[in-house]
C-alpha positions as CSV (number, residue, x, y, z in Angstrom):
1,X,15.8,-1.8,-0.8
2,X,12.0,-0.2,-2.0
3,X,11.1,2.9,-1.2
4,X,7.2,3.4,-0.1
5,X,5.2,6.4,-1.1
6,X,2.8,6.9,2.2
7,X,-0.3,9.2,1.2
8,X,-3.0,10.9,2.8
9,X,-1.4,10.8,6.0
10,X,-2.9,12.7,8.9
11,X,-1.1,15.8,9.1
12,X,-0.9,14.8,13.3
13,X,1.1,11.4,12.0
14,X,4.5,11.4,13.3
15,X,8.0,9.3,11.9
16,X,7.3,7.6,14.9
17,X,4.0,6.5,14.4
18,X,4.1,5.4,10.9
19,X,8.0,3.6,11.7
20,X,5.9,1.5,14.6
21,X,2.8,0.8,12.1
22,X,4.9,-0.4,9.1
23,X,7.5,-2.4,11.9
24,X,4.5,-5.1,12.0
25,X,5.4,-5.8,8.5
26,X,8.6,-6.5,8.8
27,X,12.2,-4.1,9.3
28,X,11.9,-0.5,8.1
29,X,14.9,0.9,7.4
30,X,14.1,4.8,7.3
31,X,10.6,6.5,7.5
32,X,10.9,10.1,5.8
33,X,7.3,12.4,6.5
34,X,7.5,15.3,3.7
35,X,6.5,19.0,5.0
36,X,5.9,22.3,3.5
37,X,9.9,24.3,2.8
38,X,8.0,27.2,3.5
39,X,6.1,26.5,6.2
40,X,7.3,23.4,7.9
41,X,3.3,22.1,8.2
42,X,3.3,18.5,7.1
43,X,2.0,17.8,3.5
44,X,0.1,14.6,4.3
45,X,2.8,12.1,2.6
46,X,5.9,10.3,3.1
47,X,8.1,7.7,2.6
48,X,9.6,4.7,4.5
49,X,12.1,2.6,3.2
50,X,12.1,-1.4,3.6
51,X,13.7,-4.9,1.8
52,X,12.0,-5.5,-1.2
53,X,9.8,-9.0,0.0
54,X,8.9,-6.1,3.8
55,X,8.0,-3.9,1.4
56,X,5.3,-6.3,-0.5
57,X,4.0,-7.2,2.8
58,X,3.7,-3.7,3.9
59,X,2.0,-2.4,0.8
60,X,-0.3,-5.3,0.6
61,X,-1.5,-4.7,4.2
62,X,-1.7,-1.4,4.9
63,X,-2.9,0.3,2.0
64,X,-6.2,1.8,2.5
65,X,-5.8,0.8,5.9
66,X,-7.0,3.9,8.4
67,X,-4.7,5.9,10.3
68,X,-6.0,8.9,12.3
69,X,-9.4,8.5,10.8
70,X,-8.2,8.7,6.9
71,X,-7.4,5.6,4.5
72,X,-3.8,5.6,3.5
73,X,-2.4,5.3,0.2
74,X,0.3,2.9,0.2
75,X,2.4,2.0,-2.9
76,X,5.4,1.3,-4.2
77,X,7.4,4.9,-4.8
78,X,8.0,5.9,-8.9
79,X,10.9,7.3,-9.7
80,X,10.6,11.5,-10.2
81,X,10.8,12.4,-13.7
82,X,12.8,15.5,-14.6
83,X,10.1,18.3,-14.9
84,X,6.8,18.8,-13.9
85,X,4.9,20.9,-11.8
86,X,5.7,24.6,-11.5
87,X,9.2,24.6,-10.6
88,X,10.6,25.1,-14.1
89,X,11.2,22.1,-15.0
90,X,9.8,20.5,-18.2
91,X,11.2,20.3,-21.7
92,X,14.5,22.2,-22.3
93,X,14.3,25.4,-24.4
94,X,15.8,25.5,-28.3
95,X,17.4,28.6,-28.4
């Protein structure tokens, strides 16, 4: 199974709508659209979930592809590393 980062979604694009869209490629087997924890607004990116040789053909296709008026990004989803950003994550402290 890859998993497929799905960027610069419109923030009107539904699981629905972007399951249907990446179905033409071949069998998704979960769509996941990311929203805000505190808010619940969308956040413009996703992930769907498909076999690896699917996956190709999705990626291949559809990226920079329009949806709602905007160009996707569509790629293959890297692994998180372990900090980043400003949740306090990052190197570990020496005490």
């Amino acid at each position: 199974m890859t998993k497929i980062y799905v960027g610069n979604l419109p923030f009107s694009a539904t699981d629905a709508e972007v399951r249907e869209l990446f179905s033409q490629h071949g069998t998704v087997e979960s769509v996941s659209l990311i929203t805000d924890r505190d808010t619940g607004r969308p956040r413009g990116f996703g992930f769907v979930e498909m076999s690896r040789a699917d996956a190709s053909r999705a990626i291949q296709n559809l990226n920079g592809k329009e949806l709602g008026g905007r160009p996707l990004r569509v790629n293959e989803a890297q692994e998180r590393s372990g900090g980043g950003g400003n949740r306090g994550g990052g190197a570990p402290k020496r005490w």
